[in-house]
N, C-alpha and C positions, 0 to 999 in steps of 0.2 A: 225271532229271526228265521223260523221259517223258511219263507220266502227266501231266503238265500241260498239256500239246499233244494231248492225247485228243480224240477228237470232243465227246466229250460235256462234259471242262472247256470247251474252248473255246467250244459253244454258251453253256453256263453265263453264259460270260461276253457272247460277241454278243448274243444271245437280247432280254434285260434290254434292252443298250448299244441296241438295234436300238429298243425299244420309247421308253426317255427320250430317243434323238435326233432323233428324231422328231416330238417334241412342241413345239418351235419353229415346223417348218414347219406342222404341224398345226394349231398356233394360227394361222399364217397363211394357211393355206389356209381355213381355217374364215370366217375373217373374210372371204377373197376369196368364195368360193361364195356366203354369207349376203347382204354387200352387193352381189355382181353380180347377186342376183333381187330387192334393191327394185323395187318399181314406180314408173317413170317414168324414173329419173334411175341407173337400174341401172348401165349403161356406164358414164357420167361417174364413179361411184363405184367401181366396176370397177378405172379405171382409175389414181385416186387410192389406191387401197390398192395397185397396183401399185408408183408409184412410192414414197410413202412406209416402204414396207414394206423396196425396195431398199434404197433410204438406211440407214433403222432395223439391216436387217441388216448393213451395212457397220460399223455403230457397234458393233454385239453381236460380231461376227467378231473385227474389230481386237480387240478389250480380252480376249474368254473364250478368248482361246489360254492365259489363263494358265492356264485349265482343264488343258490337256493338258502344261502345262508340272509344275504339282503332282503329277500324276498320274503322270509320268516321274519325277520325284525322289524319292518316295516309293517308287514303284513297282522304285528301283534298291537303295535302303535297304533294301526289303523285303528283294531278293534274294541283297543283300549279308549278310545279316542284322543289320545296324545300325537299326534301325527307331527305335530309344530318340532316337535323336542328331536326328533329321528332326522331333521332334514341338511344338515351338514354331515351325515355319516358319509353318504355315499362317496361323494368326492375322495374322502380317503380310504375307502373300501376300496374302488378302483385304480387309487393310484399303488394301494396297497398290492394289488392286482396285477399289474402291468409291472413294476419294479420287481416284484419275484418272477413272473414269465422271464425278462430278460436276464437275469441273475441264472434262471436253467438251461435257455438255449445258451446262452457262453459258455455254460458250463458242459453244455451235450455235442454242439456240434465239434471238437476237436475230438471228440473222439467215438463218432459215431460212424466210422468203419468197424470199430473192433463192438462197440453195440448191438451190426448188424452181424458179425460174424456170429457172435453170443447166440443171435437168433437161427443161428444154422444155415442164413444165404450166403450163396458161395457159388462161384463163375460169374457168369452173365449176370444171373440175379443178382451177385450183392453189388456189381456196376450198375446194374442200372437200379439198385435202391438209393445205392448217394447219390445218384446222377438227378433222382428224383426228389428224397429228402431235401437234398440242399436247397430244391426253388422253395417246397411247400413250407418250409421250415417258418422261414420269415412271416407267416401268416400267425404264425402261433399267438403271439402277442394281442395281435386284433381280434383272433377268436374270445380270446379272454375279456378286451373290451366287449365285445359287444354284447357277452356273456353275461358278464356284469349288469351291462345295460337294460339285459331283458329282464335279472333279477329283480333291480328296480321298478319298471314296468310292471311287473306279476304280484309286487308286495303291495301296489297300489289298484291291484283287482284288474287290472289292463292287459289282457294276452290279445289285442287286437294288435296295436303296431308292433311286436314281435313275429306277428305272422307276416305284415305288410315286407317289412325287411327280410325275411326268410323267404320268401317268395319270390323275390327281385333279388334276392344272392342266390337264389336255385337255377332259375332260368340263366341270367347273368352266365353263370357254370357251362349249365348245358350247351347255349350257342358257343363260349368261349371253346370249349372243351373239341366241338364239331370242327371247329374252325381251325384250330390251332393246333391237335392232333393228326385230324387229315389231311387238312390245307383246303386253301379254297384258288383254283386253278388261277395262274398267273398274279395271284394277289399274293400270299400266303405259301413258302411253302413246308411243305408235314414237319411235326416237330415230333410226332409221334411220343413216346414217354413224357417228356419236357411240354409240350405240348398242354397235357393235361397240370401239371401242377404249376404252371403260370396261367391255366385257367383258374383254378381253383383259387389263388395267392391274389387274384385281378378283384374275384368275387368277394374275396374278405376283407380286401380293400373298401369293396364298394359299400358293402353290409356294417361296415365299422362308419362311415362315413355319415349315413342314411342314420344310425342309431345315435350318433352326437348328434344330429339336428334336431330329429325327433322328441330326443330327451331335452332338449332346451326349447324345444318352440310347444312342446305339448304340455310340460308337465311342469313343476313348481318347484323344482331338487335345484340345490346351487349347486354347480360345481365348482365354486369360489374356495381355498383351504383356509377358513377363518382361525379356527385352530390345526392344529397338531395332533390333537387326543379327544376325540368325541368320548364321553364315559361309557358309549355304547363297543368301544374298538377293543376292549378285555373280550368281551361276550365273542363278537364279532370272529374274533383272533384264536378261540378256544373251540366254539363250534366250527370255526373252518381248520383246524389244526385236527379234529375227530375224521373230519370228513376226508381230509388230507393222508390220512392213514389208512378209512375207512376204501376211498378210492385206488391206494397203493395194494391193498390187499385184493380188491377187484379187478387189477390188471395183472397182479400176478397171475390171478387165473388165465385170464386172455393172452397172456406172453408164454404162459406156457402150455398153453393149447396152441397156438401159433408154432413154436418152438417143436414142439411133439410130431404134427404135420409135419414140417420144415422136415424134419431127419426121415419121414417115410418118403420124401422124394416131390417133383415139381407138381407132378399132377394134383398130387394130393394134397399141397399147399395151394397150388387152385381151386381146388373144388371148397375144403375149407375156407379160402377166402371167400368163395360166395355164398357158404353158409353162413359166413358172421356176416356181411354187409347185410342180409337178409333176418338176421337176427337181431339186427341193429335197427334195420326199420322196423323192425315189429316192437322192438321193445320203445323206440321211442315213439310210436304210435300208439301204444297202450297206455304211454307215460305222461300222455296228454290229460290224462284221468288223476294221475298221480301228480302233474301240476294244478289241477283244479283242487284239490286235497291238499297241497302246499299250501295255497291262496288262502280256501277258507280256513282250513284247519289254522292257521296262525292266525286269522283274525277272530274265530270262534272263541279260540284259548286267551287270547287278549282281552274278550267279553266275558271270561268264564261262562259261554254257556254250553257246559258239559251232556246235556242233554240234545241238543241238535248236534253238536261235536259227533258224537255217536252212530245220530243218523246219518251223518253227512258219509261218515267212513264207511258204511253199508252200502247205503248208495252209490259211491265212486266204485268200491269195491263190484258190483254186479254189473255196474255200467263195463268198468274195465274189462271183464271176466268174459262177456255179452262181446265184446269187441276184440277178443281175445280167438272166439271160437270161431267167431267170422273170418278173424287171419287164418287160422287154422284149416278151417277147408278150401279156403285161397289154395293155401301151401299144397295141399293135401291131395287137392286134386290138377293143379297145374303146375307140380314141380320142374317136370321137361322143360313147360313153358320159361319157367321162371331161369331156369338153368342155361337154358338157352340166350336167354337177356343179356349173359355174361361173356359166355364164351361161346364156340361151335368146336369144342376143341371134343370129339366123340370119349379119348379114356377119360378127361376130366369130367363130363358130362356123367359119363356110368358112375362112377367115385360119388358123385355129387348124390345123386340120386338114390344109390346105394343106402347111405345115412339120414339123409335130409328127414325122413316121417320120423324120428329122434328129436328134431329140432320142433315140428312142427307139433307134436302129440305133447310137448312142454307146456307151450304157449297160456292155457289157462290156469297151470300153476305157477307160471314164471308173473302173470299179471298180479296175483297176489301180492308177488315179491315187488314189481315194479308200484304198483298205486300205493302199497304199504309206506314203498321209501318215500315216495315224495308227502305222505300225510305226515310221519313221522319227524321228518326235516321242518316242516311248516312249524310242528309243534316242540321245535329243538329239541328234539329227543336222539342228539347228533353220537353222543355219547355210547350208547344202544347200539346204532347202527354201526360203529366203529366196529364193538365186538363182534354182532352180528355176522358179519364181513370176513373177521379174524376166523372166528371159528366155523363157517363154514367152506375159506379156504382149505386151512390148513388143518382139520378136522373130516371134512367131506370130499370136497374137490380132489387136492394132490393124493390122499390114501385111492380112491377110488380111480386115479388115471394111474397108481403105479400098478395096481389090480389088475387093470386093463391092459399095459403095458405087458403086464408077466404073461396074460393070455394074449398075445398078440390080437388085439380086437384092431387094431389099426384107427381109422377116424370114429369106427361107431364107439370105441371105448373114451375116445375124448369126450362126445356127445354125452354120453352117458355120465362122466365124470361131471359134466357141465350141467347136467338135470340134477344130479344129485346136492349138488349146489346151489340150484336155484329152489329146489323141495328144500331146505334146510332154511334158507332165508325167506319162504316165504311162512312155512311154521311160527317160525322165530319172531317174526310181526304180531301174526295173528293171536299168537300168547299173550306176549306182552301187553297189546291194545288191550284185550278182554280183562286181563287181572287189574291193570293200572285205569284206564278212562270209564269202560262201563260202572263199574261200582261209583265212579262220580256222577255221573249221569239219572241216578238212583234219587 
């Protein structure tokens, strides 16, 4: 099997994985740049997509592991050669999917003023966070399908039409966003805040739409519910139940790094917002490598062969690291530039700047962390990454931000809080892998 772990398979497969994961932050980013150069009330709006966006992302995280959960199941049938036997899961994976998204917005939006209040927006900002929330809200659901969708797609070696759809919901965004925030003279006019997140909610529509057709005119999955109970839906229900904890623990970090900003004042929940949208594209740029590792790593372990298994996680690993460093001097040397993209707002900009070489001097250890997780997931090793998760929040992260807290470090002691967490979970892989699969390999 070789040949599967080639340069050129393996691109094959990142390449795509790098372009569709991307398209989350993309839309978010999109929407942050567009409304931080409204005129007048830029900041404040700034800094409401900042937090809402947090939030939002914690809801999408939590539920689309089931993404990588399908994608590992499939992706071990593949390689077992049982592919027949795995082909009514999906249908209730997703429908498993979609009924818990809707069960958490019912349950979130009554009372996601006092949510946003928790996160410290207050005045203008926490209006125009529900003013915002409320359109994007409704997307949530569709994100998770087509979430889903791509899982499926990735467990059968295909991160092509993942890309095709994330492509056509980015652009989609972009004109929506120009259009509909500014306005377009005498057609359209500015909706300014609202603007962006009925671009956004248009795009998820459209991306949800594109991924039902795709997945039935391209590929071989019923979505017919012939049963009730695939005997694959225990497994299914346990590794996304890890990851579900796994992911709640990863947003703690983010909400309260969010939340931390938030109480140092508006500038500096802007500027932090455009550290994470920035950090969000790197990471699932990197993660492109860590769905390629998802892919084969589940079909390898499916073939037992422990031997290419090994090399394959080398390789993803230096690919990642290799593309890691490229981001890095992106960052490194055009952070103005990059800071700029967001807002023109001069205290925000210094703020930003300030910290930013923090974010970007992580980057080849955070890829670790990032290709680790997605290999690890491939080979359901979901269990692991739960802890992993546990203990380098509430072990590493929150000790190290309330450190920073006591010395007034301001954003650069969140940063640092945040490196220190991403240096523990990428350790935490690398251990693991070497003691548990190289000795099979052997």
């Amino acid at each position: 099997m070789s040949s599967i772990i080639s340069f050129k398979n393996i691109n094959r497969l990142a390449v795509p994985a790098i372009i569709s994961g991307i398209a989350e932050p993309i839309l978010s980013a999109t929407d942050t740049a567009i409304v931080g150069n409204i005129p007048i009330v830029g900041t404040e709006s700034l800094a409401a997509v900042g937090i809402v966006g947090s939030f939002l992302s914690m809801l999408i995280w939590v539920l689309a592991q089931t993404r990588a959960v399908i994608s590992a199941i499939i992706s071990q049938y593949l390689g077992a050669g049982r592919l027949e036997e795995i082909k009514t899961l999906p249908a209730q994976a997703i429908l498993f999917n979609i009924g818990l998204s809707i069960t958490i917005l019912i349950a979130t939006v009554p009372f996601i003023k006092e949510i946003f209040v928790l996160l410290k927006a207050e005045g203008q900002v926490l209006e125009y966070c529900i003013s915002y929330y409320s359109i994007r809200v409704w997307g949530f659901p569709l994100s998770l399908f087509v979430f889903a969708i791509f899982g499926i797609f990735r467990g059968l070696q295909n991160t092509y039409w993942p890309m095709i759809i994330a492509l056509i919901g980015v652009l989609a965004n972009i004109v929506l966003d120009f259009a509909l925030v500014y306005g377009i003279e005498g057609i359209i006019a500015p909706m300014n805040l609202e603007g962006a997140a009925w671009a956004s909610l248009i795009s998820q529509v459209l991306m949800a739409i594109l991924s039902l057709v795709l997945l039935l005119k391209k590929t071989e999955v019923s979505l017919h519910l012939k049963n009730l109970w695939h005997p694959e839906m225990k497994r299914f229900l346990i590794m996304s139940g890890n990851l579900f904890i796994r992911s709640l623990a990863l947003n703690v970090t983010l909400l309260l790094a969010v939340r931390e900003a938030a109480i140092l004042g508006t500038k500096y929940i802007a500027a932090h917002s455009i550290a994470i949208q920035l950090w969000l594209f790197f990471a699932f740029f990197i993660d492109g490598y860590g769905g390629a590792g998802n892919i084969l790593g589940g079909r390898l372990l499916g073939a037992k062969d422990y031997k290419t298994l090994v090399a394959m996680a080398k390789k993803v690993n230096i690919y990642g690291i290799i593309v890691a460093c490229l981001l890095a001097g992106i960052g490194l040397f055009f952070s103005n530039s990059l800071g700029l993209i967001f807002s023109k707002d001069q205290e925000v900009l210094d703020v930003f700047t300030g910290f930013f070489y923090i974010v970007v001097f992580m980057l080849p250890i955070n890829a670790l962390a990032f290709v680790g997780d997605g290999i690890f997931k491939g080979l359901g090793e979901t269990g692991y990454l739960r802890n992993v998760l546990l203990g380098s929040t509430f072990l590493g992260f929150i000790p190290t931000l309330l450190i920073a807290r006591y010395f007034n470090l301001q954003l650069h002691g969140v940063w640092i809080a945040i490196s220190v967490w991403m240096f523990i979970r990428s350790i935490a892989l690398v251990i693991k892998f070497r003691k548990k699969y190289v000795p099979l390999s052997l």
